[in-house]
C-alpha positions as a printed Julia matrix, in Angstrom:
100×3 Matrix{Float64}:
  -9.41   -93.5   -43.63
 -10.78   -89.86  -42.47
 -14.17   -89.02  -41.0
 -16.9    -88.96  -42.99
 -18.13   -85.45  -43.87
 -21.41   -85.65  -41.91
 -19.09   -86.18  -38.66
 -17.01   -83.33  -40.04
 -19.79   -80.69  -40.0
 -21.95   -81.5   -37.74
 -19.61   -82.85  -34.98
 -17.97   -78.84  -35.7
 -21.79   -77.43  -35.47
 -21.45   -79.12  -32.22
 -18.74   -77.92  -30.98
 -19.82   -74.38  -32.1
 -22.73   -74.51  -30.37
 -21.0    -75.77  -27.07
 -18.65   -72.99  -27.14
 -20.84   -70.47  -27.71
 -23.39   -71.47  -25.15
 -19.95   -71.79  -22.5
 -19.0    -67.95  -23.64
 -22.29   -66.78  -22.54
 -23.16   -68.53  -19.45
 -19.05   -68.27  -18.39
 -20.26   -65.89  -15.85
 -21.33   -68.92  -13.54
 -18.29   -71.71  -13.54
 -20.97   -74.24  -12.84
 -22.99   -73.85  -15.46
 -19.76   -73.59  -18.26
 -19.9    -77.41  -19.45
 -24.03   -77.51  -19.31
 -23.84   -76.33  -23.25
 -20.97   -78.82  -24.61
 -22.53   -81.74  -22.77
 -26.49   -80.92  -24.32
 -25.24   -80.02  -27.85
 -22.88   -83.45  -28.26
 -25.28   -85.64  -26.36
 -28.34   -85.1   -28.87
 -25.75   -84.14  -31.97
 -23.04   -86.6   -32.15
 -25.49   -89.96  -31.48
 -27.47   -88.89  -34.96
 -23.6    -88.61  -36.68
 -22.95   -91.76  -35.42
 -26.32   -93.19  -37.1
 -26.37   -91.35  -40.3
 -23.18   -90.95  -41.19
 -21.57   -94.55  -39.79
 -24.36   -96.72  -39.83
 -24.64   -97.74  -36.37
 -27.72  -100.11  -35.72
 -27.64   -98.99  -31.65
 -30.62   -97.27  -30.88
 -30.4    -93.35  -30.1
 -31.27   -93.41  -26.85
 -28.81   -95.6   -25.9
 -26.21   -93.34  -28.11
 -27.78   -90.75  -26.28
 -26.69   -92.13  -23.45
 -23.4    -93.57  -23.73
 -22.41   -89.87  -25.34
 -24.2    -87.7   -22.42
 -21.71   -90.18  -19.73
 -18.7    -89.58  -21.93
 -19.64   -85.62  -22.0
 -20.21   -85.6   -18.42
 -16.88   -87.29  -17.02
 -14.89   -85.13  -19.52
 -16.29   -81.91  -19.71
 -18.32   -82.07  -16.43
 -15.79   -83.08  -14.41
 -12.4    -83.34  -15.72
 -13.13   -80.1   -17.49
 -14.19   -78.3   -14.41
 -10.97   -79.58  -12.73
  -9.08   -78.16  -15.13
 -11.08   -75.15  -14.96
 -10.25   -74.69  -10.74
  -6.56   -75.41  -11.26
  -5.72   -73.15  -14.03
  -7.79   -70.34  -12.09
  -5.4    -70.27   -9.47
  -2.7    -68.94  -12.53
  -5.27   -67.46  -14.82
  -2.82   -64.35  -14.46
   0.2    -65.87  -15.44
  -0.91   -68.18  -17.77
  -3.25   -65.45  -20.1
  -1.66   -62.18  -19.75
  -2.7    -59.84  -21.68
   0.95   -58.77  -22.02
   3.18   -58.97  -24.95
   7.24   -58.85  -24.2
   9.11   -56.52  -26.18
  12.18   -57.18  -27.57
  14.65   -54.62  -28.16
């Protein structure tokens, strides 16, 4: 069975908002997983309410989905962020080979 289409758009509205909010503070490393973390912590808990019918009270959604953000966008996504700096010139060239 899919997701419901609640999840669907809003859960992308998240997501959209995270990114964009990462683009503009990308400037400051640090500061990167701030938007993602706000934007599914008070999103995705109301998704889970309206659209699945979870009895658990929003704060509590709140925050059980603000620990989940943290540990994987917080931290695992800042290591991932440190280790592919090291090869950010390698890995996205702006270079295209040419075959001839």
């Amino acid at each position: 069975m899919g997701a419901h289409m609640l999840d669907v758009l809003f859960g992308t509205l998240a997501t959209l908002l995270g990114a964009i909010g990462s683009y503009a503070l990308r400037k400051n490393k640090f500061l990167v997983p701030i938007p993602p973390i706000v934007a599914n912590t008070i999103i995705v808990p109301w998704v889970i309410r309206m659209a699945y019918g979870d009895a658990t009270p929003i704060p509590l959604l709140m925050t059980t989905v603000g620990i989940g953000e943290i540990i994987s966008c917080g931290v695992l996504g800042l290591v991932l962020l440190f280790a592919l700096n090291k090869y950010k010139h390698s890995i996205f060239s702006n270079t295209i080979a040419t075959h001839n």
